[in-house]
Structures are given as structure tokens and as C-alpha cells.
N, C-alpha and C positions, 0 to 999 in steps of 0.2 A: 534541472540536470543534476544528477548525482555522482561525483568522481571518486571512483575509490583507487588510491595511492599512482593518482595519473596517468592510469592504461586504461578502465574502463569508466563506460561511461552511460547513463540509462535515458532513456528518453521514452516519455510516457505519452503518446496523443487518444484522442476521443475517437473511438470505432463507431459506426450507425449500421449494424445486420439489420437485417428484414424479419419481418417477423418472422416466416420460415426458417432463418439462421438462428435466429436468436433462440427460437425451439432446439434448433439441433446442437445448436453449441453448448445447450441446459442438457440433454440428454448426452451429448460426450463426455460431459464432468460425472453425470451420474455414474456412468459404466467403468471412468480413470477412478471413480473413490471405490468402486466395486472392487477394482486390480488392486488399487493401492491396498485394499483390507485384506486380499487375499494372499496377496506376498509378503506381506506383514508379518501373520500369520502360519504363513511356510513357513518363512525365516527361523521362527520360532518356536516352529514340532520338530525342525529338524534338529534343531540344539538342543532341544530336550531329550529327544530319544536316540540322538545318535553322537550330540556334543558335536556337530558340525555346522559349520559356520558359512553361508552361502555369501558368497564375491558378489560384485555387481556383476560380470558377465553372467555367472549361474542365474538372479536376478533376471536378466536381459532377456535370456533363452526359454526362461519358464513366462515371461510375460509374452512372448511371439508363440508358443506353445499356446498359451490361452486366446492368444487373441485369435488362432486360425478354428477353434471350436466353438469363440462366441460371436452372436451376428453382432451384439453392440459396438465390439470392440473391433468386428471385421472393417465398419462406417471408420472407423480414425486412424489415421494415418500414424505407420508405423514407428517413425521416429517418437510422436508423441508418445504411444506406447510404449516406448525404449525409456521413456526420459521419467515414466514412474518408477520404475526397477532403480534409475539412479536416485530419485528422490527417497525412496525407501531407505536405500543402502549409505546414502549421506545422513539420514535422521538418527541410521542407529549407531554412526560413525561420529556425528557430533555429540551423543550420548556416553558413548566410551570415551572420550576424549575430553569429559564435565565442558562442554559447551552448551548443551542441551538438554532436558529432562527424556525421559523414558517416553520412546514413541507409542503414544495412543491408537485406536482406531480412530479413522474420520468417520464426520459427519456430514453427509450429504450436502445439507443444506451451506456448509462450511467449506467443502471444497470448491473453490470457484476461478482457477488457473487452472491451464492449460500452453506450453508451452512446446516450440518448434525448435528443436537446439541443429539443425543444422541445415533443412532445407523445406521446403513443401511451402515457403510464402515468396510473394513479388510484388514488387510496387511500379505501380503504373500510376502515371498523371499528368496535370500541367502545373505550371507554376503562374500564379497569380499575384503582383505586383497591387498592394496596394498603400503607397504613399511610400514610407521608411521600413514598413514590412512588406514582406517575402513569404506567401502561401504556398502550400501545393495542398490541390482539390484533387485528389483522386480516389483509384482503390487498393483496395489490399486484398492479395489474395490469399486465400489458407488451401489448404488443400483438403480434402474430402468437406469443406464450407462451401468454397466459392468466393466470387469476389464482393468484399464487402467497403461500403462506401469508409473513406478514412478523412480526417481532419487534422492536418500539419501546418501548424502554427510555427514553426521553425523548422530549419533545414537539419535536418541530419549530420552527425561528424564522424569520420572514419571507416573502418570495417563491421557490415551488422555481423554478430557471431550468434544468435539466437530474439528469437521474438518468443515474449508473451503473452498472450490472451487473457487478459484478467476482467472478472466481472466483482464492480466493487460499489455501493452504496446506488444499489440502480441503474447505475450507468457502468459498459464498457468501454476497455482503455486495451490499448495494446503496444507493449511494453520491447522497444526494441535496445540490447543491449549492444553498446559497438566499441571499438578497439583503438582509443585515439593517440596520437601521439602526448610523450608528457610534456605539459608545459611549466617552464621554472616559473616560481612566484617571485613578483615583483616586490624587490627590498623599500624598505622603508625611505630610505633616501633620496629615492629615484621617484615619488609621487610627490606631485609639486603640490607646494606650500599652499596654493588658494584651493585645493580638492581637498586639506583635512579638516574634519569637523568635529568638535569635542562638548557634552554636554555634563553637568555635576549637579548633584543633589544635597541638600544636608550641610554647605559648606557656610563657614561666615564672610572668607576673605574671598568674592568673585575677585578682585584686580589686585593687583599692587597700591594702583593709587584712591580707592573707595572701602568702604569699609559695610556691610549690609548685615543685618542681624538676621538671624532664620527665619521663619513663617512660623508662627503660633497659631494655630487654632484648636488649644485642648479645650482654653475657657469655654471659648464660644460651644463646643461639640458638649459641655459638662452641664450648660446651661439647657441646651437641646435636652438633652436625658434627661435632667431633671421635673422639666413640663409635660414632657410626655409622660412619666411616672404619676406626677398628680392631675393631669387629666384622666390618665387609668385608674387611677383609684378613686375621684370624684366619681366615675360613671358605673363602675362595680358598683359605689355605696347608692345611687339611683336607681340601680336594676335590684337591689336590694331590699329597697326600701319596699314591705308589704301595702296594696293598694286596699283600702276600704270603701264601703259605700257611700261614706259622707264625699268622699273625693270625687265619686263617680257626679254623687249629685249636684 
């Protein structure tokens, strides 16, 4: 779990599509890095030749413009389309702002999210009890996917505000981000004395009442080097040595 500054909070579980999904979810990334290149690239004849600068709603409205003239794009569900217009408009946002280097084209092969910022998934399942954990076996649904088998190894905390669909070293994950209450951090005072544990390196005085000297082991490591040195050089000067016929015989 990942909390950043006590409001949000990420939880990442293992997705299982079908191979049919798993085709079509590879072909919606293809068509989202096709928008993404294209708006991109608006973005950026329009500031050239007219030194205007497109908002994210401009963004928004020329990406729902595209999608109703492309059939790839007609397959994915709208918000998703919505949500490249802001990823565009945020990259060149953290660019002007030195957060970010100058937004590239993507690469195909490299775009591999897909994310729902506000509705088109639902979770359905049961909760499976076993022992001190707490499962839920169900699905997930995405909208223009269908329902795909999911894997929740922990429960959920708060409000989801967006899911996303990430394809990452062969396997998918599906990434829902949700809105928890903050909680204060426990002072130091207040964790009892038998929970802390402390470990040191490098020292001579472990105790008050013992006194231990460091660990040496250069000699020993200089002794190593040194053997291994003239055994390499005994066996170079034997691959050296020229073989004659009296040897053979």
C-alpha cells in the first residue's frame, strides 16, 4: 500500500482476462497510444502556427471528436478516452513547471495502462476466510472488457476514486486508487519497550559492561588474492610452455 500525505492510498491486486480479453485490452492500449500521439501533436501545430495553447477541455473534446470517427477507439469506453487528453495535458504541465522532461511520442510497445477515473468498473464476489486472512474471489468488471476474474489478497480501505489497468512484466494488475481517512503516526513514546529493536555495525563498545574488538578479515582476504595470483601465473607460464616431439614421445 502506498499513502501519499494521508488521503490517498493505492492498492494493487493480480487480474486473470481470458485470452479473448487479454487480446482486446492489448488492442485498446494500441489505439489510447495512437490518441495519445495524436493530441500530442495537436497540441503542438497549434502553438506553432497560431501560439495557442489547448486546455485540457479543448484536449477532452477533440479526443471524443476522434473517437466517434475511429472504430478502435469507438470499442473503449469513454471516460477512458477522456483520461488520455488529461494525461497529455498533465505531461506538458509537469514540463513547464521543471517536474518533467519534454513530452515524447510513445511507443506502442511501452504504453501499457489504461485507466477508469470515474466509473465503467464494479466488483462483485465472495469473501473467503482462510485462517487469519481475509480473501475476496471474484470479478471485476471494466466496461467495453467484461467481467474479468480478480485476486484480493486484502480488503479494500475507503472511497475507490479511479481504477487502473496496468500490464507489467507479463502479468496484469489492476491498480485501484481510494480516499482513506488520515491517520496520525504513532509517537515514539507510546510503542512499548519490548516491540523496539536495534541492530550496529562497525562498533567496538557493544555493552557498557564487555568490551569486543571489530572483525578483521583483510589478512585473511590478502592471503586469498595473493594464491589466486600465483596460481594464474603458474598456469599461463604451463599454457606457455612450447610442446616438442620428445614430449609427445
Amino acid at each position: 500500500m502506498i499513502v501519499v500525505a494521508g488521503v490517498l492510498a493505492a492498492f494493487r491486486y493480480r487480474v486473470y482476462p481470458k485470452p479473448g480479453q487479454g487480446r482486446l485490452l492489448k488492442s485498446h492500449l494500441s489505439a489510447l497510444c495512437g490518441l495519445y500521439n495524436a493530441l500530442r501533436d495537436l497540441k503542438l501545430d497549434r502553438w506553432r502556427r497560431e501560439h495557442v495553447s489547448l486546455s485540457e477541455n479543448d484536449l477532452r473534446r477533440t479526443a471524443l471528436d476522434l473517437r466517434r470517427s475511429d472504430e478502435g477507439l469507438r470499442c473503449i469506453h469513454n471516460q477512458v478516452v477522456q483520461n488520455v487528453a488529461t494525461k497529455v495535458y498533465t505531461a506538458f504541465k509537469n514540463y513547464f513547471e521543471g517536474r518533467a522532461r519534454f513530452p515524447k511520442r510513445k511507443n506502442v510497445r511501452r504504453y501499457r495502462s489504461l485507466t477508469y477515473p470515474q466509473s465503467g468498473f464494479r466488483l462483485c464476489g465472495k469473501v473467503v476466510r482462510k485462517g487469519k486472512r481475509t480473501e475476496l474471489k471474484g470479478m471485476l468488471y471494466l466496461s467495453k472488457v467484461g467481467y474479468v476474474r480478480i485476486f484480493m489478497h486484502r480488503p479494500l480501505e475507503g472511497r475507490i476514486k479511479n481504477v487502473t489497468v496496468k500490464y507489467n512484466a507479463g502479468e496484469r494488475y489492476a491498480v485501484f486508487v481510494c480516499e482513506v481517512p488520515d491517520r496520525p503516526k504513532t509517537q515514539i513514546e507510546e510503542v512499548p519497550q519490548e516491540r523496539i529493536r536495534g541492530a550496529t555495525s562497525g562498533c567496538t563498545n557493544f555493552s557498557p559492561c564487555q568490551r569486543a574488538p571489530s572483525p578483521t578479515t583483510r589478512g585473511s582476504l590478502e592471503g586469498r588474492r595473493t594464491k589466486s595470483r600465483d596460481s594464474k601465473k603458474s598456469y599461463r607460464g604451463l599454457r606457455r610452455t612450447p610442446i616438442t616431439t620428445g614430449d609427445l614421445r
